[in-house]
VOVOZA-131790 format. One record per residue: residue number from 0; residue in three letters; x, y, z of N, C-alpha, C in turn. Coordinates in nm, 2 decimals, padded with zeros to 4 digits. Layout:
! VOVOZA-131790
    k    r    n_xx    n_yy    n_zz   ca_xx   ca_yy   ca_zz    c_xx    c_yy    c_zz
  NUM  ALA       X       Y       Z       X       Y       Z       X       Y       Z
...
//
This chain:
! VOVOZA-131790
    k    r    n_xx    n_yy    n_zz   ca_xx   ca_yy   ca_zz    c_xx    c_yy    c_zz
    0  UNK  -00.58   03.16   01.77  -00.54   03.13   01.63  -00.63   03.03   01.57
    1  UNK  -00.67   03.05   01.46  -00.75   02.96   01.40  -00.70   02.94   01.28
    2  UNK  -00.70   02.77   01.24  -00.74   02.72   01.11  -00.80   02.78   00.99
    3  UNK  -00.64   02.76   00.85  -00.75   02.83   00.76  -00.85   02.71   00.71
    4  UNK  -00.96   02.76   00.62  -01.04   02.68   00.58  -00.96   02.57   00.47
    5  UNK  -00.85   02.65   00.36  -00.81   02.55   00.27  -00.68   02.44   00.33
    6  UNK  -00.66   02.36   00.33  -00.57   02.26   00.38  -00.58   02.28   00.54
    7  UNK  -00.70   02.25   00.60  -00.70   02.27   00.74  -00.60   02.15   00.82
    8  UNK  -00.63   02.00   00.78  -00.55   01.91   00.82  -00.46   01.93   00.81
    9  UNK  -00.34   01.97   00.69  -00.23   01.93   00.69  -00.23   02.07   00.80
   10  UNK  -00.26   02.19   00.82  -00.27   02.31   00.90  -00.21   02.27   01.05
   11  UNK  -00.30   02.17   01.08  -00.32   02.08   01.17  -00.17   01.98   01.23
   12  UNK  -00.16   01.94   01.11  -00.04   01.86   01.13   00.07   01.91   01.13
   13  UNK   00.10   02.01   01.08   00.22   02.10   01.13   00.24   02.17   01.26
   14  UNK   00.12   02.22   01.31   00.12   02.29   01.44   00.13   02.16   01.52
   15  UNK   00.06   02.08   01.53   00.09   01.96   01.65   00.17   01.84   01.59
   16  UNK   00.32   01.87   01.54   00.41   01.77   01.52   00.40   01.60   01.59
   17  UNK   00.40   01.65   01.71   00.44   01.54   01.86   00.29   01.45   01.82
   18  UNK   00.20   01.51   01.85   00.05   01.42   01.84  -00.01   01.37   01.68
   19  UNK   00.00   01.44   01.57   00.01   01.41   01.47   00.13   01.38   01.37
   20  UNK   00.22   01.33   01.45   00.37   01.31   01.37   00.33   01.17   01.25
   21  UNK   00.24   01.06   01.27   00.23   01.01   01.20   00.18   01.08   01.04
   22  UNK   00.13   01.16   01.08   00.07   01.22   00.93   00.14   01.30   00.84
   23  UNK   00.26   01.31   00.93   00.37   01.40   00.80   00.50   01.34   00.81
   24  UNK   00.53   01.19   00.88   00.62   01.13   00.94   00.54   00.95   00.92
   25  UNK   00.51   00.91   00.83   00.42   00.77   00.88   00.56   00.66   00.90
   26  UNK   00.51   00.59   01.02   00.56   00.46   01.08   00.54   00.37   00.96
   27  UNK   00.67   00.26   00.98   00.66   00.21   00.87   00.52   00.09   00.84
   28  UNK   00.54   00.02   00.69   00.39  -00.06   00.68   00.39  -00.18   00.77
   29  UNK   00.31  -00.24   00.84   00.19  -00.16   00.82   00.16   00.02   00.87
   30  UNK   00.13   00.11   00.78   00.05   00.22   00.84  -00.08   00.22   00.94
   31  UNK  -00.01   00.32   00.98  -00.18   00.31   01.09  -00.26   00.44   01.00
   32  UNK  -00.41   00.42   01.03  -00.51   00.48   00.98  -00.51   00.64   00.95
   33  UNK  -00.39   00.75   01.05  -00.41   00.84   01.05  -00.34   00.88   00.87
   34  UNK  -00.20   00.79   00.87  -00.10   00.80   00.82  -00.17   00.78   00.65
   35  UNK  -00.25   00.71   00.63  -00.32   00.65   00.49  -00.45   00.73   00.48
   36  UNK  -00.52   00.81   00.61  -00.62   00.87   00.55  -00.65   00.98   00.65
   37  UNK  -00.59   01.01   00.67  -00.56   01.20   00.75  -00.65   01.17   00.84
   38  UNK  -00.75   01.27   00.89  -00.82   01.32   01.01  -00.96   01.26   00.91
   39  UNK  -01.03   01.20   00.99  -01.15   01.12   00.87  -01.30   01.16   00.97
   40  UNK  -01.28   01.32   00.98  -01.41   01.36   01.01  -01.39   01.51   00.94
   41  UNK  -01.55   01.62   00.99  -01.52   01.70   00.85  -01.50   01.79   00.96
   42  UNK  -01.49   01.93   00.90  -01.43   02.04   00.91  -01.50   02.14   01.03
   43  UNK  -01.66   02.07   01.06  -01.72   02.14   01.12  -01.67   02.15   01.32
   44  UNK  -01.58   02.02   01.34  -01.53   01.94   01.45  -01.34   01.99   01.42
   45  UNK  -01.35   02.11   01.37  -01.23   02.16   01.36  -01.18   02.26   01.51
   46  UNK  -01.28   02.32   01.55  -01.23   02.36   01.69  -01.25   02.26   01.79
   47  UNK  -01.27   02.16   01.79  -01.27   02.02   01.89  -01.18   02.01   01.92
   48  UNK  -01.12   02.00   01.75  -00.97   01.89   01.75  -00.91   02.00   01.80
   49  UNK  -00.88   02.15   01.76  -00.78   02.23   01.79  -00.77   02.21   01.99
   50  UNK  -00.84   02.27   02.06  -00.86   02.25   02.17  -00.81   02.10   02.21
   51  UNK  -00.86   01.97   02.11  -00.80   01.88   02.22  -00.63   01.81   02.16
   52  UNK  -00.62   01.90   02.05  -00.43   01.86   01.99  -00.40   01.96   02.09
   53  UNK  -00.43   02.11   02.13  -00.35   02.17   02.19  -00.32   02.16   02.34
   54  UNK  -00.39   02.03   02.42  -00.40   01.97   02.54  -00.29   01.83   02.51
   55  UNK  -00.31   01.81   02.40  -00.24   01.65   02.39  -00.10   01.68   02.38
   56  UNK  -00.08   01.81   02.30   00.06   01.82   02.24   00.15   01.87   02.38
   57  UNK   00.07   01.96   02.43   00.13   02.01   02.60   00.10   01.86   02.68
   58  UNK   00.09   01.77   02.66   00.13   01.64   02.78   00.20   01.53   02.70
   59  UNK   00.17   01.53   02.55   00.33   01.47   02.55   00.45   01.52   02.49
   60  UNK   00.48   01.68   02.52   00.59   01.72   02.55   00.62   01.68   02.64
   61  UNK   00.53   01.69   02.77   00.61   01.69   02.93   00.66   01.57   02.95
   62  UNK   00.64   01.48   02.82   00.70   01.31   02.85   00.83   01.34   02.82
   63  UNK   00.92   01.20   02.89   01.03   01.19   02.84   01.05   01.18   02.66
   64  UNK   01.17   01.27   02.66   01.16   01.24   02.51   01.17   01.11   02.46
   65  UNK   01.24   00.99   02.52   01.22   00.89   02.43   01.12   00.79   02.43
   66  UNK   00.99   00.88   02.52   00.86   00.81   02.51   00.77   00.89   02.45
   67  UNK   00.83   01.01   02.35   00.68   01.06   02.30   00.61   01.02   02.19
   68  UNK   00.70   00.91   02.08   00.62   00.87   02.01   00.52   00.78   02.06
   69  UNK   00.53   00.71   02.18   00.41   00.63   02.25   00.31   00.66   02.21
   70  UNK   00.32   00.84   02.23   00.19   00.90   02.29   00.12   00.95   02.11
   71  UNK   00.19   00.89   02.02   00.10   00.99   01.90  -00.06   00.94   01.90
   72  UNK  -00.09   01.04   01.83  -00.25   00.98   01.78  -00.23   00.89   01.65
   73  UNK  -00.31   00.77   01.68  -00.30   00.64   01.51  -00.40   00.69   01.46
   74  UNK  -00.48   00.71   01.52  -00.66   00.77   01.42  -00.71   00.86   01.45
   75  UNK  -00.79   00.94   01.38  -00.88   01.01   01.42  -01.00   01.04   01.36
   76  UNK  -01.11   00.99   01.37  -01.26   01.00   01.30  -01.36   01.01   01.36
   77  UNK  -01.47   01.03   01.29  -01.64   01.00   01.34  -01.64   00.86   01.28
   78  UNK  -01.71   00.81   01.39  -01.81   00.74   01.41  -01.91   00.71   01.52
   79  UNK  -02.00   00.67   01.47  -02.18   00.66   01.49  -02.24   00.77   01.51
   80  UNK  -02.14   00.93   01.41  -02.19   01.03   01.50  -02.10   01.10   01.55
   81  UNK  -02.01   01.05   01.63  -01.94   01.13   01.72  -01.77   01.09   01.73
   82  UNK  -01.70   01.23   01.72  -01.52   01.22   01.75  -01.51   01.09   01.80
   83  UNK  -01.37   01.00   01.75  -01.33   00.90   01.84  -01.16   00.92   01.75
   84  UNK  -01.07   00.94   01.91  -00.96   00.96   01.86  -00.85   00.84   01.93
   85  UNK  -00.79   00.80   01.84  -00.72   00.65   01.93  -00.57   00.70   01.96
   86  UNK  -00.48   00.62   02.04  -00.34   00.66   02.07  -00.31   00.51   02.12
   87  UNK  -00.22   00.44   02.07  -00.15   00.33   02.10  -00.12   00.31   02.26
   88  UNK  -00.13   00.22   02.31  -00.12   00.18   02.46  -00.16   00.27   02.55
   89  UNK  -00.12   00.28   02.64  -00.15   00.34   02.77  -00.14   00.52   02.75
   90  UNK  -00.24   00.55   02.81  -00.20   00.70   02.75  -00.25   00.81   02.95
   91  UNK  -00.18   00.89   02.95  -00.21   00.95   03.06  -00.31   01.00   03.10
   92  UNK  -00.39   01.04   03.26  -00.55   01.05   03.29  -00.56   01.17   03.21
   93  UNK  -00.44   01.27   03.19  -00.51   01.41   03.16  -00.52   01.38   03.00
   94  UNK  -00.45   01.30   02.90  -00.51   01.26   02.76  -00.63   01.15   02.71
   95  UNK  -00.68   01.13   02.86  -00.82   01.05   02.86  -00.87   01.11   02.86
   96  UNK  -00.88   01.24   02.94  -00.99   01.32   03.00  -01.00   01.42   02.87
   97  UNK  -00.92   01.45   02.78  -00.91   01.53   02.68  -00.97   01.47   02.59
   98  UNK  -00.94   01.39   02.58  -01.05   01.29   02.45  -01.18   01.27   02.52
   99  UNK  -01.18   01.26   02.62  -01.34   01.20   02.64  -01.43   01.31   02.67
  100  UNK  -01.37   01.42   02.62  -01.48   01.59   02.64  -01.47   01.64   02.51
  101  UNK  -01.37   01.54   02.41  -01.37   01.61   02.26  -01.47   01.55   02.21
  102  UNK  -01.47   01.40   02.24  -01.55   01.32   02.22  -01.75   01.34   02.26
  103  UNK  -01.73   01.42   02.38  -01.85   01.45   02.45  -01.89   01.57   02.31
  104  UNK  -01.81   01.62   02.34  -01.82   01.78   02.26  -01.88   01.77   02.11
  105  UNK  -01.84   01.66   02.04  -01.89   01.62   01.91  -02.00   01.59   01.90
  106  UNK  -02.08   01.52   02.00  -02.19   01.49   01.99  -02.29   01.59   02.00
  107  UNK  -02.25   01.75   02.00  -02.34   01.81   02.05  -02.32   01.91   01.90
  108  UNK  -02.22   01.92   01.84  -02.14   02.02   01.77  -02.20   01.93   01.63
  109  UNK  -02.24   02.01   01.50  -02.24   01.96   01.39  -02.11   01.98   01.37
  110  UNK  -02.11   01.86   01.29  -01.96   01.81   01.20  -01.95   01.89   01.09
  111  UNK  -02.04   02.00   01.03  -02.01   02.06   00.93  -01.98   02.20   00.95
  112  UNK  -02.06   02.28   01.06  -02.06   02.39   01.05  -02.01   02.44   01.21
  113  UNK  -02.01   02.32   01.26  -01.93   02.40   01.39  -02.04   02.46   01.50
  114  UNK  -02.19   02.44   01.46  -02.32   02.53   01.54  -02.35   02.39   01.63
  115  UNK  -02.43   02.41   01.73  -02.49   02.35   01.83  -02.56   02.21   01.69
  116  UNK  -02.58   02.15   01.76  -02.58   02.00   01.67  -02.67   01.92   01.76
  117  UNK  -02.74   01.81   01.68  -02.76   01.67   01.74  -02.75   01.56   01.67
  118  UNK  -02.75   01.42   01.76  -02.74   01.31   01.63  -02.86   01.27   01.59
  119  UNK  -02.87   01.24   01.47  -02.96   01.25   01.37  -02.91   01.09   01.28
  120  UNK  -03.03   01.04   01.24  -03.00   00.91   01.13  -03.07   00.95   00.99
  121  UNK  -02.94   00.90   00.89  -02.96   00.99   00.75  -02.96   00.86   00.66
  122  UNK  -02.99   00.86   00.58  -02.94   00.76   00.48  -02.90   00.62   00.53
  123  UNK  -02.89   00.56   00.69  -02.88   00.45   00.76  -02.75   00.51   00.86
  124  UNK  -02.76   00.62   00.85  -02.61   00.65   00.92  -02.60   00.77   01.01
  125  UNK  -02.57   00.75   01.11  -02.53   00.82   01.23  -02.47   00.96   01.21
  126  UNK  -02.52   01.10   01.21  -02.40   01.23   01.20  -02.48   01.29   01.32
  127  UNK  -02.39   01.41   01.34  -02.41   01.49   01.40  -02.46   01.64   01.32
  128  UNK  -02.55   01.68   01.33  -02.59   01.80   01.23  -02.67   01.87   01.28
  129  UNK  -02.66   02.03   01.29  -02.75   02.15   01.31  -02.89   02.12   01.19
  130  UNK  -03.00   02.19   01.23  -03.15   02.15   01.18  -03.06   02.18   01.02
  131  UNK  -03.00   02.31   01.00  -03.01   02.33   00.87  -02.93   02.23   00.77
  132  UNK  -02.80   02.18   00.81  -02.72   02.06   00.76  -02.80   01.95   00.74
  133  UNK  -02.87   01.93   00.84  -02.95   01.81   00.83  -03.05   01.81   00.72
  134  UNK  -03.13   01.89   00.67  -03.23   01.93   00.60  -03.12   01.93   00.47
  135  UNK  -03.01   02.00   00.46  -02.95   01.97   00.31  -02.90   01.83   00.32
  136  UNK  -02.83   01.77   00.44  -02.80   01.62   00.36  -02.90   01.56   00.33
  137  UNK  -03.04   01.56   00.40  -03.16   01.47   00.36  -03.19   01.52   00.20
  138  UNK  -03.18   01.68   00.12  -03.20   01.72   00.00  -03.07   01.62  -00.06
  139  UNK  -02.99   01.60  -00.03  -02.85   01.57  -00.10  -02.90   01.44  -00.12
  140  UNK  -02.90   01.35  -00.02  -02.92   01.21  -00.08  -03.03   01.16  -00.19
  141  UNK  -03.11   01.24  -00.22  -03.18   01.24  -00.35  -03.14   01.25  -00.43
  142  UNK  -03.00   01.35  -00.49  -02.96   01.37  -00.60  -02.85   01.27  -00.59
  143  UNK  -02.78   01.26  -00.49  -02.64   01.18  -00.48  -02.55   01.31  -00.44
  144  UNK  -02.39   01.22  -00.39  -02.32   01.33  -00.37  -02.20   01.21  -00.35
  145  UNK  -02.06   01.32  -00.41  -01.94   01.29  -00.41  -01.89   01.29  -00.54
  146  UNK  -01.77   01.34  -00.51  -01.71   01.34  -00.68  -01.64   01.20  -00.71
  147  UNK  -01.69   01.18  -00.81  -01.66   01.02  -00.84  -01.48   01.01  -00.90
  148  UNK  -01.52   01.14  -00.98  -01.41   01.17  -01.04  -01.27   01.12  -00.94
  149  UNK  -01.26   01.20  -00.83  -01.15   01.22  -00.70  -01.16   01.08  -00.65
  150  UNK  -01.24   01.00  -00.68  -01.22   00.84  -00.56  -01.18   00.77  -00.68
  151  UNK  -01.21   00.76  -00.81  -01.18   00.69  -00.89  -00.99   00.70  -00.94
  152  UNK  -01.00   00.82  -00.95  -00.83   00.89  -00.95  -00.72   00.80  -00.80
  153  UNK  -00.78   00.81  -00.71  -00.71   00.76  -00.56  -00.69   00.56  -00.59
  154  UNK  -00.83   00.55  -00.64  -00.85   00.43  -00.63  -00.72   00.37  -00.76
  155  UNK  -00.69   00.43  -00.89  -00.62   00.40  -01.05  -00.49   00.39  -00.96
  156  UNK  -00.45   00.47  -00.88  -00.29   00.53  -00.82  -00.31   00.43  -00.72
  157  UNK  -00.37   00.40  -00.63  -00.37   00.29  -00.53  -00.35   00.14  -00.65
  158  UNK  -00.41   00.10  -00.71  -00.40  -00.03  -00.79  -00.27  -00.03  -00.87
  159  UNK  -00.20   00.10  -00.93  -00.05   00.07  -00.98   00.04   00.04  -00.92
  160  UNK   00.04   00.14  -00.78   00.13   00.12  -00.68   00.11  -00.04  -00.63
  161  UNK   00.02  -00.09  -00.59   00.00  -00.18  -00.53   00.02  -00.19  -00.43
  162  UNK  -00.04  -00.10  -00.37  -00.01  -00.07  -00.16  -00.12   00.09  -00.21
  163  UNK  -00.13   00.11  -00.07  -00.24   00.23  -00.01  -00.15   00.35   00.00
  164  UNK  -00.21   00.43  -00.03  -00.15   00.56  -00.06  -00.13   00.59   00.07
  165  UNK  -00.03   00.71   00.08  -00.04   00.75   00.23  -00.18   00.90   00.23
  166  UNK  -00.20   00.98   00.34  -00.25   01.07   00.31  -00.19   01.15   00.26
  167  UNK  -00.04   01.19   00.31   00.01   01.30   00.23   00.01   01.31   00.06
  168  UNK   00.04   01.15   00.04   00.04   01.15  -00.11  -00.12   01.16  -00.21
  169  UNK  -00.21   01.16  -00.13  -00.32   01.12  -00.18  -00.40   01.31  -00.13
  170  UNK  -00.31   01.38  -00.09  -00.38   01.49  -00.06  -00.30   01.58  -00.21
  171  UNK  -00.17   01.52  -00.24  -00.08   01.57  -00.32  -00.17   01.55  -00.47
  172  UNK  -00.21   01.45  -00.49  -00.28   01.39  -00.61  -00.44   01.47  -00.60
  173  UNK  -00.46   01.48  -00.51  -00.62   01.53  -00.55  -00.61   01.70  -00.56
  174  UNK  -00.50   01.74  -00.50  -00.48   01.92  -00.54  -00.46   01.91  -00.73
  175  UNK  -00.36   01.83  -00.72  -00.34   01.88  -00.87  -00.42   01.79  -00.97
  176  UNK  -00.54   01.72  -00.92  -00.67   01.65  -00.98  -00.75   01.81  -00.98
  177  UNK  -00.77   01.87  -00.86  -00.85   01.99  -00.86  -00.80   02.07  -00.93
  178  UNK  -00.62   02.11  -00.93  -00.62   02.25  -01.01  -00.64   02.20  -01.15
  179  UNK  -00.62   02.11  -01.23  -00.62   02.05  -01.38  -00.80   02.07  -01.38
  180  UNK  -00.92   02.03  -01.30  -01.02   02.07  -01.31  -01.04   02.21  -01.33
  181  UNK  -01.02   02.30  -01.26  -01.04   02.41  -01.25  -00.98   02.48  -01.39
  182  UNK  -00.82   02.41  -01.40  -00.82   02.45  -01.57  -00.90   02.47  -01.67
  183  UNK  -00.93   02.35  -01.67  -01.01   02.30  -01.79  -01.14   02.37  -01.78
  184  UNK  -01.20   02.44  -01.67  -01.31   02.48  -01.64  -01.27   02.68  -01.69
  185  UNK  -01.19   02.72  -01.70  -01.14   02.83  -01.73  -01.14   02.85  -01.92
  186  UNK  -01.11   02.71  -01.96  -01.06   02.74  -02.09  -01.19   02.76  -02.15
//
């Protein structure tokens, strides 16, 4: 079974409850990082994750139930380059061993497209990217990239509230930032 492309995270977060429960379920504030900013690597490290939520979620079922929130995942992102997935205290050898081959596995895998990869330094910064990903972010950082529009919107609702959005809320706000674009792009 695979991930659709649109809403892959929340996709994600429903099929692995137990390991991602923070992300549709956040502990109270302080939040931990998954809870305020989802899965913070991109789409191309989407069969990683599936393979290693679908190892994490079969060992902490087999826990006692009133120790499986122990076992949730607090984060999950790239950095320097490569998967790094965290889980609060002590976590069992076979959820070491699962992260530390998801982990291996990213380093070889572009983060965009899912094809055989290496790490590469771009703009001062560590990815993982197949020749052809790499060749468009090196074109991209010439022109710039990111919609300013979408951080500036996160950022107006983060300053009224006066606290950090959760992800769910801030995935909620940028759909209907995109459908009202897409509107307006119709008329």
């Amino acid at each position: 079974m695979t991930a659709p492309t649109d809403d892959w995270m929340m996709w994600l977060a429903e099929r692995y409850p137990l390991a991602l429960v923070e992300m549709l379920h956040p502990s109270p504030p302080p939040r931990e990082p998954l809870a305020l900013f989802g899965i913070e690597c991109r789409e191309g490290w989407k069969p990683i994750l599936i393979k290693l939520l679908d190892r994490l979620e079969s060992e902490i079922s087999a826990q006692p139930e009133q120790r499986r929130y122990d076992f949730r995942v607090v984060q999950i992102k790239e950095k320097l380059g490569t998967l790094r997935v965290y889980m609060p205290g002590e976590v069992t050898d076979e959820m070491q061993m699962a992260i530390a081959l998801a982990e291996d596995a990213s380093g070889k895998t572009c983060e965009v497209c899912s094809a055989s990869g290496r790490s590469r330094q771009l703009r001062g910064w560590l990815s993982t990217l197949c020749d052809s990903h790499a060749a468009a972010r090196a074109r991209k950082s010439e022109t710039g990239d990111g919609d300013k529009g979408e951080r500036a919107l996160l950022a107006r609702e983060q300053a009224r509230r006066g606290e950090y959005l959760t992800w769910l809320e801030s995935q909620r706000l940028l759909r209907e930032y995109r459908e009202a674009k897409v509107g307006k792009k119709e008329k």
